[in-house]
VEXKELO-762821 format. One record per atom (N, C-alpha, C, CB): x, y, z. Coordinates in steps of 0.02 Angstrom, whole numbers, padded with zeros to 5 digits, always signed. Glycine has a CB too. Example, Ala and Ser with C-alpha at 12.3 -4.5 7.8 and 13.67 -1.06 7.14 Angstrom:
# residues 2
+00660-00284+00390
+00615-00225+00390
+00660-00165+00390
+00565-00224+00452
+00642-00112+00354
+00684-00053+00357
+00645+00002+00394
+00704-00030+00286
//
This chain:
# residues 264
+00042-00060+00000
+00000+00000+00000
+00044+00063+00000
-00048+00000+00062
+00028+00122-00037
+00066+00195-00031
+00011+00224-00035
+00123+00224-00084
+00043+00258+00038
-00050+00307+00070
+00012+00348+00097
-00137+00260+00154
-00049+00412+00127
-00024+00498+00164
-00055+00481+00213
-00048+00584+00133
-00026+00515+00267
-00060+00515+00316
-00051+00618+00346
-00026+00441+00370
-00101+00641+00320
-00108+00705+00352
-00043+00736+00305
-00101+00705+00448
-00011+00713+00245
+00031+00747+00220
+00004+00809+00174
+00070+00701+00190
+00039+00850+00194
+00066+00918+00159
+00116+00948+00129
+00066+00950+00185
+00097+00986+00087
+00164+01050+00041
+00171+01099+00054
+00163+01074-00026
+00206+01135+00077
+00203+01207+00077
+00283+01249+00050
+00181+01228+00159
+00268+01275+00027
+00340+01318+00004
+00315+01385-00004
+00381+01292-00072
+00370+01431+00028
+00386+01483+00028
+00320+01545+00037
+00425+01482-00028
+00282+01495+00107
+00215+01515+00132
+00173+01531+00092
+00212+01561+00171
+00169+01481+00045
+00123+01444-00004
+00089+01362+00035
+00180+01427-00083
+00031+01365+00040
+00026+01294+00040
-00002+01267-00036
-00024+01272+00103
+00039+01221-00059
+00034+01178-00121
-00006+01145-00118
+00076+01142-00140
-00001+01094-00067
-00065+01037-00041
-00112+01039+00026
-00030+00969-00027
-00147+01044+00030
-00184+01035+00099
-00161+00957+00141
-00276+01034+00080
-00152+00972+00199
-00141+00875+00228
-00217+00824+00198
-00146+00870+00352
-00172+00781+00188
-00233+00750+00162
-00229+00661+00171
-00238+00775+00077
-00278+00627+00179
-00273+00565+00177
-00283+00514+00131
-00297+00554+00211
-00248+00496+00094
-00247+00463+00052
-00230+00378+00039
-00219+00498+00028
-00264+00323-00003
-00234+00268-00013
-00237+00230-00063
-00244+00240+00024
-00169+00206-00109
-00158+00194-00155
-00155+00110-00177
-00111+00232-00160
-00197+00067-00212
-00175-00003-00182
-00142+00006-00230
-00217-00071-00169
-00110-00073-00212
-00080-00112-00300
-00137-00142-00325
-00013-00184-00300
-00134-00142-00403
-00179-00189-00424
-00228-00157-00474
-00215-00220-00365
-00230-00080-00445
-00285-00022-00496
-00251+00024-00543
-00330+00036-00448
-00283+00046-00549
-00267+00114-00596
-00291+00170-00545
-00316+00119-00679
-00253+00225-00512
-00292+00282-00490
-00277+00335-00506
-00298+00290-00436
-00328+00382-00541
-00329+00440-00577
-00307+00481-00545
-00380+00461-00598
-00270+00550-00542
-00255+00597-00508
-00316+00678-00542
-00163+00598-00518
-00364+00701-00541
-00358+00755-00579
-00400+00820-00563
-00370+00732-00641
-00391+00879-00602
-00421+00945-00564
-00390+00999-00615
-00392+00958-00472
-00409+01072-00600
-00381+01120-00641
-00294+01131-00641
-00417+01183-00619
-00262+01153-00681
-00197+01188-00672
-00196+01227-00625
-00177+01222-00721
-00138+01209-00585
-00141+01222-00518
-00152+01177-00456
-00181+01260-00517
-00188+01154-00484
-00219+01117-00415
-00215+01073-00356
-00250+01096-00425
-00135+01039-00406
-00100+01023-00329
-00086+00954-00341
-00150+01034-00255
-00074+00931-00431
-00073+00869-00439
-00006+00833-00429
-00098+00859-00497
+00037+00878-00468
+00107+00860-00464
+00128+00878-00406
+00147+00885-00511
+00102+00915-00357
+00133+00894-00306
+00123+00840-00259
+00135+00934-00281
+00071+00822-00258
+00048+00758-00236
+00088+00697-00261
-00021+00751-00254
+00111+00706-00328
+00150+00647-00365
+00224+00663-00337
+00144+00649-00460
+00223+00704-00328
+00321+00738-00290
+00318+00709-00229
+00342+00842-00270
+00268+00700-00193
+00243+00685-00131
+00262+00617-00104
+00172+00692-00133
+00220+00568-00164
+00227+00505-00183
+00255+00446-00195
+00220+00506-00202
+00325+00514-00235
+00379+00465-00273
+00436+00484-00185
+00420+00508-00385
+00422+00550-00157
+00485+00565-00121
+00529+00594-00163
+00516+00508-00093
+00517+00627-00208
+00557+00679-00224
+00544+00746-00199
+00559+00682-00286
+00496+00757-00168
+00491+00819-00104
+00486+00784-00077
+00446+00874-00089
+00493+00796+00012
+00488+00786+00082
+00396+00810+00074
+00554+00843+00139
+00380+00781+00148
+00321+00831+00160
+00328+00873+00222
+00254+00792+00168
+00291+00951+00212
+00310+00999+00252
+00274+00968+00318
+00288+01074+00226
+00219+00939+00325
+00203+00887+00377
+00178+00847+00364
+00176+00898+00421
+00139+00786+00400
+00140+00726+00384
+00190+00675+00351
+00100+00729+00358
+00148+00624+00329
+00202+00564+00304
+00159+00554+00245
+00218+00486+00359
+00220+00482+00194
+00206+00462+00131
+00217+00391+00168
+00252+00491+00062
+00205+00342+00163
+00232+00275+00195
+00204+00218+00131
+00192+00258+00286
+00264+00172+00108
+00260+00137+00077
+00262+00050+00084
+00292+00166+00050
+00218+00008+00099
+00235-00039+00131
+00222-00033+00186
+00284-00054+00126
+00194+00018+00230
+00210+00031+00303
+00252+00063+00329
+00221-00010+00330
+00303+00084+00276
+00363+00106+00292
+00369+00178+00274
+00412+00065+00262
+00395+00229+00298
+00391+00292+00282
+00439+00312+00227
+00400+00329+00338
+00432+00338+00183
+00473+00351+00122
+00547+00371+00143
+00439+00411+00079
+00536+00409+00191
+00597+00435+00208
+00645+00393+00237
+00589+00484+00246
+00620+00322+00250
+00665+00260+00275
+00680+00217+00236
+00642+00223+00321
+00673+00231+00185
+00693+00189+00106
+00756+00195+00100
+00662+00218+00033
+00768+00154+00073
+00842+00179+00037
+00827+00190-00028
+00907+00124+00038
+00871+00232-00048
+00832+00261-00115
+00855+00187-00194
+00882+00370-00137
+00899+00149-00156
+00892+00096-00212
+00838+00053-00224
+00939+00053-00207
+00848+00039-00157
+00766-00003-00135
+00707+00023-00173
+00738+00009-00048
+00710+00091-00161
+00645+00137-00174
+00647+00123-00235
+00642+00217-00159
+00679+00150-00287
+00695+00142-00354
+00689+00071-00391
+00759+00164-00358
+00666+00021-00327
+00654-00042-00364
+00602-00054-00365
+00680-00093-00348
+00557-00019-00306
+00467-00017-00313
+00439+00014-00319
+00430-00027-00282
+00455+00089-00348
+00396+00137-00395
+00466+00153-00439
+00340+00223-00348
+00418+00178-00497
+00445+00225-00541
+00413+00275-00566
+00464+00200-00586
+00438+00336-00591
+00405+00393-00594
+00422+00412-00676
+00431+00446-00534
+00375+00429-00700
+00362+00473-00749
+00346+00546-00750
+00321+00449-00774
+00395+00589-00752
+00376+00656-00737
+00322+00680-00787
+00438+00702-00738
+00304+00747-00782
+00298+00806-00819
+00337+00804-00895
+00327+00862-00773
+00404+00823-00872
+00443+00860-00914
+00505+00808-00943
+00469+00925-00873
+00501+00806-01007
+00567+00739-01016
+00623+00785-01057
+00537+00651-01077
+00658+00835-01019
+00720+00868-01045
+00775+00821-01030
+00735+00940-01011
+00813+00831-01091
+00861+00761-01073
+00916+00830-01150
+00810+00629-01104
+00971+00846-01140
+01004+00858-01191
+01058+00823-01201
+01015+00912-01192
+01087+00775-01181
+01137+00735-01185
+01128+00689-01247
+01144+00701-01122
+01157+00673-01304
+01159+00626-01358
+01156+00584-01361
+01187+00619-01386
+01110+00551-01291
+01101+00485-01295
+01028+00442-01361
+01087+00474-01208
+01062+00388-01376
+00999+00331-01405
+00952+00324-01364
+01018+00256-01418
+00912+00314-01403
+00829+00301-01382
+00837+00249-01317
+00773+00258-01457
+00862+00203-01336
+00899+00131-01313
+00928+00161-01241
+00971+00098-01376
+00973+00202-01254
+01015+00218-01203
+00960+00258-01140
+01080+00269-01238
+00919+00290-01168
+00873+00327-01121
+00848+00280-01075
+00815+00364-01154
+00823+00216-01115
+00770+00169-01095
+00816+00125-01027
+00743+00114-01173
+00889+00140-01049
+00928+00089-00993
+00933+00107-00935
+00994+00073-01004
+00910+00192-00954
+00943+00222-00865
+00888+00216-00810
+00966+00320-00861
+00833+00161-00846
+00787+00147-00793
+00813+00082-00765
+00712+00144-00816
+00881+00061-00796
+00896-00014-00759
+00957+00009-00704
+00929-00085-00824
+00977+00078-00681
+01047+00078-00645
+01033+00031-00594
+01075+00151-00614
+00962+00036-00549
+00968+00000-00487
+00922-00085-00491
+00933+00058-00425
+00925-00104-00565
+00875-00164-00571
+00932-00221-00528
+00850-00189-00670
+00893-00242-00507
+00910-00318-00455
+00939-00384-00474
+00847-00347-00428
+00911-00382-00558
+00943-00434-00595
+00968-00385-00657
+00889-00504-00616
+01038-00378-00669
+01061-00348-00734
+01061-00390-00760
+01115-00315-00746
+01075-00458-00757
+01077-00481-00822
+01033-00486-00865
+01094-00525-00824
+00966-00471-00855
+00915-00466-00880
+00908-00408-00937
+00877-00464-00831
+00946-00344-00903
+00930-00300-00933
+00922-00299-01026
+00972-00261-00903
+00953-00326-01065
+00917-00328-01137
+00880-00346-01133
+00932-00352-01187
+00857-00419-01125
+00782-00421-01147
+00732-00381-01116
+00756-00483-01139
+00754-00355-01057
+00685-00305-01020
+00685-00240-01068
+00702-00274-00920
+00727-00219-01106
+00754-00162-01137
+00721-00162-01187
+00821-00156-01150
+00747-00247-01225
+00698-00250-01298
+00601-00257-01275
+00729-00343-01352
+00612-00280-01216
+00533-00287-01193
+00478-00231-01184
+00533-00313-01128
+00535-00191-01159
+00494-00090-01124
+00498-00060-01199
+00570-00014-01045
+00526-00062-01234
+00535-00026-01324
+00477-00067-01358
+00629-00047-01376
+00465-00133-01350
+00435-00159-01397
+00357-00145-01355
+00465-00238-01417
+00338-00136-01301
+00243-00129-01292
+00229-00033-01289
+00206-00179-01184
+00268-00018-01296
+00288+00062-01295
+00299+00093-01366
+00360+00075-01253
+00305+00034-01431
+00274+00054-01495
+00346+00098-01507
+00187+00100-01492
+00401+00081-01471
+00480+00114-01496
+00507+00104-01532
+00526+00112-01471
+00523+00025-01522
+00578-00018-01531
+00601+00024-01612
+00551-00115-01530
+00577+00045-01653
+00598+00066-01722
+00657+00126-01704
+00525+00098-01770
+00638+00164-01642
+00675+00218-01643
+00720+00216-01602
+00646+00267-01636
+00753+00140-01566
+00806+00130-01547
+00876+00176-01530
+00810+00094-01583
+00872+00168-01597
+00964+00166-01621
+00947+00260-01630
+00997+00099-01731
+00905+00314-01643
+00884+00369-01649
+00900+00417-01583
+00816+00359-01667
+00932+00470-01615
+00957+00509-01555
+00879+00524-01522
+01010+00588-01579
+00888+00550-01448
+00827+00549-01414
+00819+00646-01444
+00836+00521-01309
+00868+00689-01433
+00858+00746-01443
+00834+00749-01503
+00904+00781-01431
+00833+00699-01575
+00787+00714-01626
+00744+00693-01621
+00795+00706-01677
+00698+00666-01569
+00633+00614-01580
+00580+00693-01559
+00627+00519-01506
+00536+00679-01597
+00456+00712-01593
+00458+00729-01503
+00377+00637-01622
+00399+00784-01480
+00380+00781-01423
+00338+00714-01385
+00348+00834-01426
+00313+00684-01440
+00262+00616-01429
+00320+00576-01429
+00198+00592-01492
+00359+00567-01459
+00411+00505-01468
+00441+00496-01413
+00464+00512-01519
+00466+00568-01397
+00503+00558-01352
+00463+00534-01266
+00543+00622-01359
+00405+00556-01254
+00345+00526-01209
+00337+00468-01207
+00284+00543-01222
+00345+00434-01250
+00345+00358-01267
+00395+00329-01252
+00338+00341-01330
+00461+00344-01270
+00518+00317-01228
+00533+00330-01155
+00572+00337-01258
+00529+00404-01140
+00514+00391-01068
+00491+00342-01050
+00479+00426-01042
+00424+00353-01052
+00371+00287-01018
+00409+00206-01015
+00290+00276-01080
+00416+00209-01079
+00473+00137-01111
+00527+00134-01035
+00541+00169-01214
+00564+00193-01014
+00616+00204-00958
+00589+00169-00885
+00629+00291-00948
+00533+00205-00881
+00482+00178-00817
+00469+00144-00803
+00439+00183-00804
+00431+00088-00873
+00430+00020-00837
+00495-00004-00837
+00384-00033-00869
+00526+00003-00887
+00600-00054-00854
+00633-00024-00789
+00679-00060-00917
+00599+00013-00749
+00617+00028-00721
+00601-00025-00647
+00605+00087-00736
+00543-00064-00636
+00507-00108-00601
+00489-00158-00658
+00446-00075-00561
+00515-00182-00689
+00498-00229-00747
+00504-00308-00711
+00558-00215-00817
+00543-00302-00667
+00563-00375-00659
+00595-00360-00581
+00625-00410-00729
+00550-00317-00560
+00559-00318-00482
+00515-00368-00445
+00544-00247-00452
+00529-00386-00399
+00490-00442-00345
+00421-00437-00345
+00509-00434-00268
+00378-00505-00387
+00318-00483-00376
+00262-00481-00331
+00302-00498-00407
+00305-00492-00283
+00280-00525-00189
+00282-00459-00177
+00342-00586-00123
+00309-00393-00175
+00319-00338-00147
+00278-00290-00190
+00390-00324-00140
+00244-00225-00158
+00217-00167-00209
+00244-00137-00234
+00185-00127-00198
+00225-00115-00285
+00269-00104-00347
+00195-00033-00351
+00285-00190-00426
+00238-00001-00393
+00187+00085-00423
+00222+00091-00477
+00192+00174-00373
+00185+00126-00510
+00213+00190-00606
+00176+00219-00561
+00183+00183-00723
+00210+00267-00567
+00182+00358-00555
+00194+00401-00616
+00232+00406-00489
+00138+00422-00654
+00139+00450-00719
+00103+00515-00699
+00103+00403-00780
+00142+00568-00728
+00114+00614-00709
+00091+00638-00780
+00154+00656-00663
+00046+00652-00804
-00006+00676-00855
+00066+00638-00943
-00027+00806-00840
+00045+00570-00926
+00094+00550-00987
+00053+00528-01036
+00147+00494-00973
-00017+00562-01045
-00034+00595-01111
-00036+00636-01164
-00054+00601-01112
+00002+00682-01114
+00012+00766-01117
+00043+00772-01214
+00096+00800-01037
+00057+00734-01223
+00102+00744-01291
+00088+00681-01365
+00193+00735-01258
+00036+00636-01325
+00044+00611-01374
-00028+00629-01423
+00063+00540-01356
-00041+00571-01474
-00103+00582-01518
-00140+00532-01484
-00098+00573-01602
-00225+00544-01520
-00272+00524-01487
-00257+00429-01478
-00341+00553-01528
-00220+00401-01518
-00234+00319-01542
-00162+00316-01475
-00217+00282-01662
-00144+00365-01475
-00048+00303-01418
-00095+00351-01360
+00106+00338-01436
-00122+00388-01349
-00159+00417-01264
-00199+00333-01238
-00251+00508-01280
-00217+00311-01300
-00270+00263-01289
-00221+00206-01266
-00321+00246-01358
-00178+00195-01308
-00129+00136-01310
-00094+00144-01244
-00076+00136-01378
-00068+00200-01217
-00040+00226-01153
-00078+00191-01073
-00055+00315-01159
-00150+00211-01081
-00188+00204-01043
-00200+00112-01018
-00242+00244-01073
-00211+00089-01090
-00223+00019-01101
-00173-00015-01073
-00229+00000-01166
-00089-00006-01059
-00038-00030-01040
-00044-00031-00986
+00009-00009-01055
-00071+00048-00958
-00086+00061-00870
-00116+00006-00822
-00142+00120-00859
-00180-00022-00886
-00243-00077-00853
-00185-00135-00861
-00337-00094-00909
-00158-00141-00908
-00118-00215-00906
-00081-00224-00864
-00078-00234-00957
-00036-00170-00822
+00023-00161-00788
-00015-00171-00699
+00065-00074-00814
-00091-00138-00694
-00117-00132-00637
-00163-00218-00652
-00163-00047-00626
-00169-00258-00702
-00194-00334-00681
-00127-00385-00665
-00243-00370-00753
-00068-00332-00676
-00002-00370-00639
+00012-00381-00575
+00051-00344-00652
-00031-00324-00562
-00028-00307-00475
+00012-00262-00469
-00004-00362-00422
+00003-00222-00514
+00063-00136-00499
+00010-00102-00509
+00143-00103-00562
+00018-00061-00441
-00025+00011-00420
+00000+00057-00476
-00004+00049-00333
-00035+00089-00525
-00050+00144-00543
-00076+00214-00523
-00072+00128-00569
-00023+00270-00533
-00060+00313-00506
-00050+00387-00569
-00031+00322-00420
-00093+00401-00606
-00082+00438-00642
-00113+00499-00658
-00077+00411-00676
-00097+00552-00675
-00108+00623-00674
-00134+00642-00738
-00047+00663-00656
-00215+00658-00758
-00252+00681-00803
-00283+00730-00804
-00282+00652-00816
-00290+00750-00892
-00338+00804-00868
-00407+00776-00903
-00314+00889-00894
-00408+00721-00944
-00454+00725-00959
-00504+00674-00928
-00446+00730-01014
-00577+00696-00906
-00628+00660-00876
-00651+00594-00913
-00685+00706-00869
-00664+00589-00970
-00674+00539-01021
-00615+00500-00989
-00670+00563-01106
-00570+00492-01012
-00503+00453-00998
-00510+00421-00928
-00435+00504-00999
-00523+00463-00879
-00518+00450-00824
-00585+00386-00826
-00520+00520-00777
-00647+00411-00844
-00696+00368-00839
-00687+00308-00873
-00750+00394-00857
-00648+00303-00920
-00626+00246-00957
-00591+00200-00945
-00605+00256-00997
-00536+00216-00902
-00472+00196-00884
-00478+00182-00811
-00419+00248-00902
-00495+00231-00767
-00478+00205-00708
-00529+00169-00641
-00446+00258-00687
-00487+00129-00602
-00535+00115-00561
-00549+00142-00488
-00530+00059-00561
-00502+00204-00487
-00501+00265-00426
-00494+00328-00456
-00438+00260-00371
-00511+00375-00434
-00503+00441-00460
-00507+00505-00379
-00578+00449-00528
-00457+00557-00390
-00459+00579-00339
-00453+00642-00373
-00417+00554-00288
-00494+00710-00365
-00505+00769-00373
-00487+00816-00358
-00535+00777-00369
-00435+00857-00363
-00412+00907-00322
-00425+00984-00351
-00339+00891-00311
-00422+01028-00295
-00455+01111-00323
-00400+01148-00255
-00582+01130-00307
-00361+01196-00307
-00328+01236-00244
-00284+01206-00195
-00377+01260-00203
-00262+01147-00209
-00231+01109-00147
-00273+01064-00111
-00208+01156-00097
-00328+01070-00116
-00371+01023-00094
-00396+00975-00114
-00404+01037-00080
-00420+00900-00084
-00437+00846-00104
-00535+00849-00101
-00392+00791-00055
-00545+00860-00156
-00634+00866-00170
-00660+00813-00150
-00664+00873-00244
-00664+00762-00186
-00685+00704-00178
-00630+00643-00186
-00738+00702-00223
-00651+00581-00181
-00601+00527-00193
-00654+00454-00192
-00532+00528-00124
-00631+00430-00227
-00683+00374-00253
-00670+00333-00315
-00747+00406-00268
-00754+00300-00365
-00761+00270-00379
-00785+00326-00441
-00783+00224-00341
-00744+00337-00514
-00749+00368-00550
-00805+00433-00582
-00737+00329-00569
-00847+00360-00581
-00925+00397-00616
-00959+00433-00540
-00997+00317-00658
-00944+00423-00484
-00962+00463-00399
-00909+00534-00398
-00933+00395-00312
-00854+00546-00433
-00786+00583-00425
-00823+00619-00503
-00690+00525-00423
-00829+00633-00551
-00849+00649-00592
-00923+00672-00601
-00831+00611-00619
-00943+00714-00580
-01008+00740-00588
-01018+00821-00609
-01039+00727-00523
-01073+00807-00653
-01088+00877-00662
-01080+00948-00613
-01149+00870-00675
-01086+00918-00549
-01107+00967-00502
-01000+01008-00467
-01174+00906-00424
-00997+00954-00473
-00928+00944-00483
-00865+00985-00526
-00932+00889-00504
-00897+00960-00594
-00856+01015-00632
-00894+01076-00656
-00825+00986-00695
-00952+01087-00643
-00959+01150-00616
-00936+01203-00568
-00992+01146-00605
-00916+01149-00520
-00910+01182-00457
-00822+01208-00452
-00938+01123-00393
-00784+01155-00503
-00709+01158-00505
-00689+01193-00578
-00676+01077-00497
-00695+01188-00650
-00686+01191-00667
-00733+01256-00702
-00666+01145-00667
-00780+01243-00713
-00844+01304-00723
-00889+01286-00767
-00823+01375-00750
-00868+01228-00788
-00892+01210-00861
-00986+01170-00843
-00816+01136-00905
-01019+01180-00888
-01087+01142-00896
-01072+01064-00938
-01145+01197-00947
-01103+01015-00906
-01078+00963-00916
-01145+00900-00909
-01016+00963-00866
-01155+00852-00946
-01196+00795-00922
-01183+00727-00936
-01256+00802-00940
-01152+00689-00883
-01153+00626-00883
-01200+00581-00946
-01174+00614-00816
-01174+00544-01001
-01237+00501-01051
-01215+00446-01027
-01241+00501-01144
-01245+00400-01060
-01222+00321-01071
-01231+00299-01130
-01256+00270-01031
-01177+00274-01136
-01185+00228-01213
-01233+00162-01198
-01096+00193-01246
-01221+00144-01276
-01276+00083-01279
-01238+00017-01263
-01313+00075-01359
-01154+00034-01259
-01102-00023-01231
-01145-00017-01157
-00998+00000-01230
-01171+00032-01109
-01162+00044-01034
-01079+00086-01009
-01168-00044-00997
-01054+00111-01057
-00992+00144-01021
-01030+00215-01011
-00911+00146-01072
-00998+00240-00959
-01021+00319-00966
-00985+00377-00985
-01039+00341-00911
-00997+00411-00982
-00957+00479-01042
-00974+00521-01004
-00983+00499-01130
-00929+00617-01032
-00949+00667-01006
-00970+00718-01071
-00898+00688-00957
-01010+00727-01075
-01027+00789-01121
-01020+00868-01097
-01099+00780-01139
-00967+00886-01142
-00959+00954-01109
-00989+01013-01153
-00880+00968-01097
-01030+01058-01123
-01070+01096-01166
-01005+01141-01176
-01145+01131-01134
-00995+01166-01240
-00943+01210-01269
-00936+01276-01248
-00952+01215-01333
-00980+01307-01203
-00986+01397-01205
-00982+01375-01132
-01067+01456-01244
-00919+01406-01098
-00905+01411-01026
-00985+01436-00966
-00837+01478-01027
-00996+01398-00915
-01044+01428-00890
-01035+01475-00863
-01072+01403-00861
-00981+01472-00822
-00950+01538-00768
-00866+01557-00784
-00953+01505-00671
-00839+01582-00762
-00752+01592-00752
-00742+01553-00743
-00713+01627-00710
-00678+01510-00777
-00631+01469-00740
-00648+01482-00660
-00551+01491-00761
-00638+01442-00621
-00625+01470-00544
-00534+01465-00537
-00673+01408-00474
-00519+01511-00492
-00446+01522-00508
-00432+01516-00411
-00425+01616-00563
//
């Protein structure tokens, strides 16, 4: 399990996050999402332990993040940022390896290498400097980095991807293909925890969703309960109505002409 207990952000008498209680299993997919701003990535900074928290705890296993060793750590989540600046001349290949510095079995590492390139729709762009690949391309190899990053870690122990909005760049058919890996990776028994903006996606994809506005945690739940009209009215501004298809999945229809201001 990776849960908060009463954790918070604050910098430079800013609070980022409100304390909040949170819990993450293995096994799902859980959505992160809310306006710009709102306090997602820090919650994922929170998560991975790449910030401290200004109070409370992150505890992984039971164990508080901050008692990890960071190899250890690095063998049971992996993180997908935001931002994939990388200017160094490394191969596609080469990007994908630096998710193996702390893997447990190296000898493994090629085939896990050819394994993370080949369901990540890469493998072609290998041998391709990473600084010439597309903004999407290069999103894709990341990701490719992440799982080999827990690829062939202990499957007795919890394991996480922490993706923070790793849709952000691609096209509509690899967002889909992205997501679909998420469900395959969370029927492995790896906790997913990923950062969206879009509601559709979320309703599609996940089987937790947690809402945030301002630093604060709105709701937290069971998608289509976390997603409501009243909701993104209330967060976002927008006029909105839940349909159903004739599959039974549900959808969000967003009326096009803003109802109110952004809320800021």
């Amino acid at each position: 399990m990776l849960s908060t207990r009463q954790a918070a952000c604050r910098q430079q008498g800013r609070e980022l996050l409100a304390p909040c209680d949170l819990q993450f299993t293995p096994g799902k997919v859980h959505a992160i999402l809310g306006p710009n701003g709102a306090g997602k990535s820090t919650l994922l900074r929170l998560l991975s332990g790449e910030w401290p928290c200004s109070s409370g705890s992150v505890s992984l296993s039971g164990r508080e993040l901050r008692d990890w060793p960071l190899p250890a750590l690095a063998r049971q989540r992996a993180v997908l940022p935001q931002m994939h600046a990388l200017s160094f001349p490394f191969t596609a290949r080469e990007v994908v390896r630096l998710g193996r510095l702390h893997a447990a079995r190296r000898s493994q590492d090629e085939a896990v290498l050819d394994a993370a390139l080949a369901v990540c729709g890469v493998s072609p762009l290998q041998q391709r400097l990473y600084t010439q690949l597309s903004g999407g391309e290069r999103a894709r190899v990341q990701l490719a980095r992440t799982l080999a990053q827990i690829w062939d870690a202990d499957p007795a122990t919890d394991r996480y991807l922490l993706l923070d909005e790793p849709t952000a760049h691609l096209d509509l058919a690899y967002q889909h293909a992205c997501l679909r890996l998420a469900r395959d990776w969370a029927a492995r028994g790896v906790g997913v925890i990923v950062v969206l903006h879009d509601p559709n996606l979320v309703l599609s994809y996940a089987d937790c969703a947690c809402l945030l506005h301002q630093g604060r945690v709105q709701a937290c739940g069971q998608p289509r309960e976390v997603i409501t009209p009243a909701r993104m009215r209330q967060v976002f501004g927008l006029d909105t109505e839940l349909q159903q298809g004739a599959d039974g999945r549900i959808w969000l229809a967003v009326n096009p002409q803003p109802l109110v201001p952004a809320p800021r």
